[in-house]
N, C-alpha and C positions, 0 to 999 in steps of 0.2 A: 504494500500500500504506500502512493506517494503520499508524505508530508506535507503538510499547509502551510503558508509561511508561516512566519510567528505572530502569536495572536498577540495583540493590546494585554499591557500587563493590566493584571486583576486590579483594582482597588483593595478589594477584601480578603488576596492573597496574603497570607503570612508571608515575613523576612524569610529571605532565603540563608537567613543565619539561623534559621529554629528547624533545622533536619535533624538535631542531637533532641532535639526535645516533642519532638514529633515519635522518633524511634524510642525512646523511652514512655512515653503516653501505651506506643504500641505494646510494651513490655508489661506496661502495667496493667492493661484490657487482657491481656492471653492471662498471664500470672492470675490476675481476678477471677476470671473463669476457671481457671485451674484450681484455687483455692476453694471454692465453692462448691466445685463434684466434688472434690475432697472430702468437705466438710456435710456433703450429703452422705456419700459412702460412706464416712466415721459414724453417722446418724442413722440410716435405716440400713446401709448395706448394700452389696451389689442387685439382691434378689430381686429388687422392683425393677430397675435399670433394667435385668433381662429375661423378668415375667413379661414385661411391657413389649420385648421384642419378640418374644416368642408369639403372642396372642395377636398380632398381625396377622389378618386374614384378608384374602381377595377382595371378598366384597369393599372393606376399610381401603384398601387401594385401588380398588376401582374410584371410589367416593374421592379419595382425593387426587385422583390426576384429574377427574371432573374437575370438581372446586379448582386446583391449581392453575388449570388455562383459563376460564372463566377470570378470576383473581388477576393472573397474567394480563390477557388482555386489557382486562379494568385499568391496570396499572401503567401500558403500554399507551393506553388513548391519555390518562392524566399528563402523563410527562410528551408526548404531544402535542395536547394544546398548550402547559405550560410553555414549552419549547418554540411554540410558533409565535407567542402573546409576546417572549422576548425575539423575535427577530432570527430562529435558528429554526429551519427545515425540516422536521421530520417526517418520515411516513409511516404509517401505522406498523405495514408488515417490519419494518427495520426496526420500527420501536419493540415490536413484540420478538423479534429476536434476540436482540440487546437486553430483553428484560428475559428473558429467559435464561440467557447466560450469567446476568448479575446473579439470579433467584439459586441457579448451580456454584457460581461462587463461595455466594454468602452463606450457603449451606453445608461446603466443607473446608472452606479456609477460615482460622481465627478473626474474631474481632467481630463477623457479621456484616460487615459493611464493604469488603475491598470489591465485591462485585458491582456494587454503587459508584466508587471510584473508575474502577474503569470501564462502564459504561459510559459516565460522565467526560471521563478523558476523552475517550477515543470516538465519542461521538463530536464533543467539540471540535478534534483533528479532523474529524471527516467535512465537518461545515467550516473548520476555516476560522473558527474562533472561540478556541478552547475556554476562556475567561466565561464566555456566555453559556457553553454548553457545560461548565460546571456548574454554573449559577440556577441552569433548566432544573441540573439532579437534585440541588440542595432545594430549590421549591417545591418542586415535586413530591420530594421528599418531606419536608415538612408538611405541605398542604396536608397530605396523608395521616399525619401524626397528630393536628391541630384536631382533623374531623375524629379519628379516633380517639381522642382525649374528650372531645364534647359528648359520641355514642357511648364513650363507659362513663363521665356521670352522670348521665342520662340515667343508663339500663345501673349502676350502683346503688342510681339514686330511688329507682323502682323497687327492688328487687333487696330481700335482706343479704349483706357480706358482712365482714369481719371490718371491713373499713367503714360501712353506713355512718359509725358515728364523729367519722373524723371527717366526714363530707362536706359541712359549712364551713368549717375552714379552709377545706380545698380549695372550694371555689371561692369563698374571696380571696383567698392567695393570688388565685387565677384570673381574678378580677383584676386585682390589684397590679398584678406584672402588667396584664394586655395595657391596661389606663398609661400607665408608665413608658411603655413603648409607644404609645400613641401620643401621646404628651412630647419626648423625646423627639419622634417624628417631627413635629410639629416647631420644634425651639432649632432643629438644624438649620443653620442660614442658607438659602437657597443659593449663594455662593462663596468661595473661599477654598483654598487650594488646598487644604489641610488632608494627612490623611481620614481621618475621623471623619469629617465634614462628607468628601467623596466616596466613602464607606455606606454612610446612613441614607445620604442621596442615593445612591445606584439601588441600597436595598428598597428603598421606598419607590423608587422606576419599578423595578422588577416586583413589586407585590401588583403595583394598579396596574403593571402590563400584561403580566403572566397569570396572575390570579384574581384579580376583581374587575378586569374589565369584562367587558357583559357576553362574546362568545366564549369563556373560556371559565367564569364560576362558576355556572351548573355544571357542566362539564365534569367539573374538576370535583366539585361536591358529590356528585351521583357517584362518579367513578368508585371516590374515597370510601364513601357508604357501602358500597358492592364490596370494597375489598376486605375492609371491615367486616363484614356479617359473611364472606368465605373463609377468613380464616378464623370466624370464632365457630362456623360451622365445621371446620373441619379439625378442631380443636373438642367438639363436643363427640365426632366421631373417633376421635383420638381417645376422649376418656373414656366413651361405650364400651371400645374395643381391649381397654385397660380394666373394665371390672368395673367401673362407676355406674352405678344404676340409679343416682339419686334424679328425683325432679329436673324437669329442665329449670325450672325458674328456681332453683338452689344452686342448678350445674353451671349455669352460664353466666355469671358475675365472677366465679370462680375462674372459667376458664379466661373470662377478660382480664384478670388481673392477672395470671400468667402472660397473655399476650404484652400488656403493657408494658411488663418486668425485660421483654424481649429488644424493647426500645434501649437498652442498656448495653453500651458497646463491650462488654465482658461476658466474652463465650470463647468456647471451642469449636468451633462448627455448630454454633448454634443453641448448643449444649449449657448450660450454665443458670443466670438468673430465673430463666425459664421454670427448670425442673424446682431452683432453692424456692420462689412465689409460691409455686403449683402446693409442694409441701405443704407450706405455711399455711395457705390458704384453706388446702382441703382438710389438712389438721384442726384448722380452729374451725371449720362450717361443721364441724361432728364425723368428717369421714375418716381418712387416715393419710398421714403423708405419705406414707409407701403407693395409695394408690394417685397423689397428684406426681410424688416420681416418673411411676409408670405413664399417665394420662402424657407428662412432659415429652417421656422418651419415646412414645409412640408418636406424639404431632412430630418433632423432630423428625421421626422415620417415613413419616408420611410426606413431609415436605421435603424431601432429599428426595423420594421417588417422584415427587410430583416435578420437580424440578429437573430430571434429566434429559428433557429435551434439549435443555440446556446444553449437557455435555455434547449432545450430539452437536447443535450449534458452533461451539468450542474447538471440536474437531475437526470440522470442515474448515474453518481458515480460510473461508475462502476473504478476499479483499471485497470491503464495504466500499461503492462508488460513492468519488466523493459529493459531498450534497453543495445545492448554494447555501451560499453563509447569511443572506438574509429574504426573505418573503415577504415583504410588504412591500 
């Protein structure tokens, strides 16, 4: 694949003096995950880790390579229209193979997210301007984590958990950051060479361009909801197939709060915050942690199968043409 020239340096790029402290963050995300199966294994043992694998059945991976293209997709069209609202090209079919290859990364390399990364990379090389097409991932990516943070206090806030009663302070916590960022917005001088200054402008371009301009937040909302409610579906078929038989409306605040724990860049392939929540959680709702282990170690398994389209992706190599670098 030819190279693009070199794109506009980032605003929001960090010094290219912090790779020692980038590569240590990275030390610290693996080690965290590491720590934490650890610290599950000292606690219940290997036994739920591979009850949970054993009891994978067809039917449960039929369920989720459904769910996982459906999800795909969902997520292929967000970062799409995110992609186009800031001025970079995508097309669905490239988005949904790019996302399939991340979805195979992030499922067995450390950390969770490098398959993010070089989506984001190498789709900005292919349009010609990496700055923007990193910017598409990290929106995209966020948009996603905003609308899943409003659907679980939503369905926490329905539905009895272990956290129901620390809920009013969440949300004004949550109140409180958004005001503060909107506020902030708002006090950046619309001019001034500073970096700070060209930081908080560019981010504020890229929220009204890529996510609230009006073809592009339904869009981006519907998506986020679809992806949402496939992976807590396929989380619920995760603890089915692990032994859990309680209520759904006991099961599925449970399983949200596992998903949420996954936003935490401290795994091993995925492995980590996950299965330690899942415990916690299904410990204190009256069940047992061994079986929110298992519930964990199954979704994990399901989404590594659901994701290997991915590798195939992966392995072809073929060279992505390169795209125009702007559409409007």
């Amino acid at each position: 694949m030819s190279h693009a020239t070199a794109a506009p340096a980032d605003p929001a790029a960090p010094p290219a003096g912090s790779a020692p402290a980038r590569s240590h963050w990275a030390w610290v995300r693996l080690l965290g995950g590491l720590g934490v199966l650890a610290l599950l294994v000292w606690s219940v043992g290997t036994g739920p880790f591979l009850a949970g694998l054993r009891l994978i059945d067809a039917p449960a991976l039929a369920a989720a390579l459904g769910i996982g293209a459906l999800t795909t997709v969902c997520c292929a069209w967000r970062w799409s229209l995110v992609a186009g609202g800031l001025g970079v090209r995508l097309p669905l079919a490239a988005a949904v193979a790019h996302c399939y290859r991340a979805v195979f990364l992030n499922s067995t390399l450390p950390g969770g997210v490098l398959g993010d990364v070089h989506r984001a990379v190498r789709h900005g090389r292919d349009a010609g301007d990496v700055a923007r097409g990193v910017r598409a991932v990290v929106w995209e990516r966020t948009a996603g984590q905003v609308v899943q943070l409003v659907i679980a206090v939503a369905v926490l806030a329905a539905l009895p958990s272990p956290v129901r009663p620390y809920l009013p302070a969440l949300v004004a916590g949550l109140a409180g950051a958004t005001l503060g960022l909107v506020l902030l917005a708002r006090a950046v001088p619309r001019s001034g060479a500073s970096r700070w200054a060209r930081t908080v402008r560019t981010a504020v371009a890229d929220v009204r361009a890529g996510l609230l301009a009006r073809r592009t937040w339904l869009g981006v909302v519907a998506a986020s909801a679809v992806v949402v409610a496939g992976h807590l579906a396929t989380f619920v078929v995760a603890a089915r197939t692990a032994g859990a038989d309680a209520p759904l409306a006991r099961l599925l605040p449970l399983t949200l709060l596992a998903l949420l724990a996954m936003g935490l860049p401290m795994n091993v392939g995925g492995f980590g915050p996950r299965e330690g929540v899942a415990a916690w959680a299904f410990g204190a709702a009256g069940l047992t942690a061994g079986q929110g282990v298992a519930a964990g170690t199954v979704y994990g398994a399901l989404v590594l199968v659901a994701s290997l389209p991915g590798a195939v992706v992966l392995l072809r190599r073929r060279p992505v043409a390169r795209l125009p670098g702007d559409c409007r």
